[in-house]
N, C-alpha and C positions, 0 to 999 in steps of 0.2 A: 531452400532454407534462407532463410534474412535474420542478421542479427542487429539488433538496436541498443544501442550504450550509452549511458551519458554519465557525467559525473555532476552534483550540485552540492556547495556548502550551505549550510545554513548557520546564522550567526547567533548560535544557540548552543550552550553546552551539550553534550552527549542524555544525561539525565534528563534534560526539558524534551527532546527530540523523539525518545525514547519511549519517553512516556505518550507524547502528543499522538505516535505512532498508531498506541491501539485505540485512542480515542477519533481517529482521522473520518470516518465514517459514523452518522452521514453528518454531509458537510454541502453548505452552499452552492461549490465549486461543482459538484457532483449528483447530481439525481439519480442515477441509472444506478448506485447501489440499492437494492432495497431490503435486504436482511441480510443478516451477517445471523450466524449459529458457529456456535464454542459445540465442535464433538469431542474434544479432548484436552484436557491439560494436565504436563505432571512436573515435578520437581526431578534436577538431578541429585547424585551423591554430591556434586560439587557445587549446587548451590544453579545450576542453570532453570532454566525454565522454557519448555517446550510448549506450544497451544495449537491445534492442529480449527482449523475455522472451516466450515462453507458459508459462499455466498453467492445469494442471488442477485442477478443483475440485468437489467434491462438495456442490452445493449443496440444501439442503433447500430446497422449496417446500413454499407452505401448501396442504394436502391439496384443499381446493378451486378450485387452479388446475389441477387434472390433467386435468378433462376438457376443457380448451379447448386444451390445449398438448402437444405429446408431450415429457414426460419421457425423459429417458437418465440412466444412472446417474453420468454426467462431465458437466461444461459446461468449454468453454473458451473463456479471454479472451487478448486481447493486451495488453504492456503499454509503453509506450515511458520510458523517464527518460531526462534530460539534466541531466547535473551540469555548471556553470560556476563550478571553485572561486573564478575572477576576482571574479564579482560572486556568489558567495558565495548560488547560488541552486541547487535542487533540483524540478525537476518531475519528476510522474510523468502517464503519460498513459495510461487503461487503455479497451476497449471488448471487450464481449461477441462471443465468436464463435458461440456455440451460441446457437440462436433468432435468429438476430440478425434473420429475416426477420419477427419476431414481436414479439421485445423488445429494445427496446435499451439498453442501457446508458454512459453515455459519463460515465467519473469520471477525475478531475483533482486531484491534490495538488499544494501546492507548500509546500515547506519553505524558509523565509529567516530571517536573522536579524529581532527583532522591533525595531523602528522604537526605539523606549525605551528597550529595553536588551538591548545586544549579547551576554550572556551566556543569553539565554533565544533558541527559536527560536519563530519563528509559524507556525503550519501552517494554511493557504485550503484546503480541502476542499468540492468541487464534484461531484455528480454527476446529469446531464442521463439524463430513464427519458422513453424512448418507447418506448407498445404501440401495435401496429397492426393490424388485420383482426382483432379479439377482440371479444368481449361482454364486459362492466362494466370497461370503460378506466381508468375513476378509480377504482375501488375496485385491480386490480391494479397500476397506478403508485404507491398513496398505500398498498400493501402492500410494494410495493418499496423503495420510498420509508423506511417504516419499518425493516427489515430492516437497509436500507443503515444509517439513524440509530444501529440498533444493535449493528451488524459495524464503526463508526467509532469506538464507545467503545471494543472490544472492539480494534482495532487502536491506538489509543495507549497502551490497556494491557501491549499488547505491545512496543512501539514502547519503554517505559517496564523492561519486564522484559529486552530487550534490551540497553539503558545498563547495565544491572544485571549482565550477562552482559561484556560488555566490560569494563568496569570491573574486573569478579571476576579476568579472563585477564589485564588490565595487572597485577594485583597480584600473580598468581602467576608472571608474566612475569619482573617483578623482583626476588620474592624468588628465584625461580632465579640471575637474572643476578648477584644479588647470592653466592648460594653458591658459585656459581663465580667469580667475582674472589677472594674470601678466599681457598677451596681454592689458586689459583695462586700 
């Protein structure tokens, strides 16, 4: 088992972050998502909100894991988020379906306001690789391992091009709203 952690700010309140979140896919940064599917969503008594997702993805493996594993041209994962705007908290909760009897994957974000300073958000990024019944255990974990480290950069940068996105629509948002009050 290999576990991979990292922590990143972003210089973005909690609500821009939040949001950017379920907009993150697809994005530049990332091709290898190619469908995302909503199987559930529901409200709590107290106002949370739970969305239960699959997605497909085309993930590249390093060429020398082909002959211990069967390749398919898809892998799919599940993914759970629970947004609490109360306490102003955002997890995501993802695990591998394809391979899962081989590989697994178990990654965990959570986006919250940062402790310092409320205008920025802090993201805890966690993901648990277990391989099992394979020859060189640690070298495929601590290839996964890597992979993940660097599909993590590559997803704040999206996370980042996404504010950027949002941002772009409020503005054009209201310069509309604005043509239209003068017009009337």
């Amino acid at each position: 088992m290999k576990i991979w952690q990292s922590q990143h700010v972003f210089d973005h309140p909690w609500e821009m972050i939040s949001q950017a979140a379920w907009r993150k896919y697809p994005n530049p940064n990332n091709a290898n998502i190619v469908a995302i599917d909503v199987l559930d969503r529901r409200l709590s008594l107290e106002g949370g909100l739970t969305t239960d997702r699959l997605f497909t993805t085309k993930f590249a493996f390093p060429k020398w894991i082909s002959p211990f594993i069967p390749l398919s041209e898809f892998c799919y994962s599940t993914e759970r988020s629970t947004v609490n705007p109360a306490a102003r908290s955002m997890v995501l909760e993802a695990r591998n379906l394809s391979l899962g009897s081989v590989i697994t994957v178990e990654e965990r974000l959570e986006y919250t306001p940062h402790p310092a300073d409320s205008t920025k958000t802090l993201l805890t990024q966690q993901a648990i690789i277990t391989v099992n019944g394979l020859p060189l255990v640690g070298r495929i974990e601590t290839a996964m391992a890597s992979t993940i480290a660097a599909n993590a950069n590559k997803g704040r940068q999206a996370m980042e091009w996404v504010v950027t996105t949002i941002t772009a629509e409020a503005a054009e948002l209201s310069r509309a709203f604005e043509s239209l009050t003068t017009m009337a």
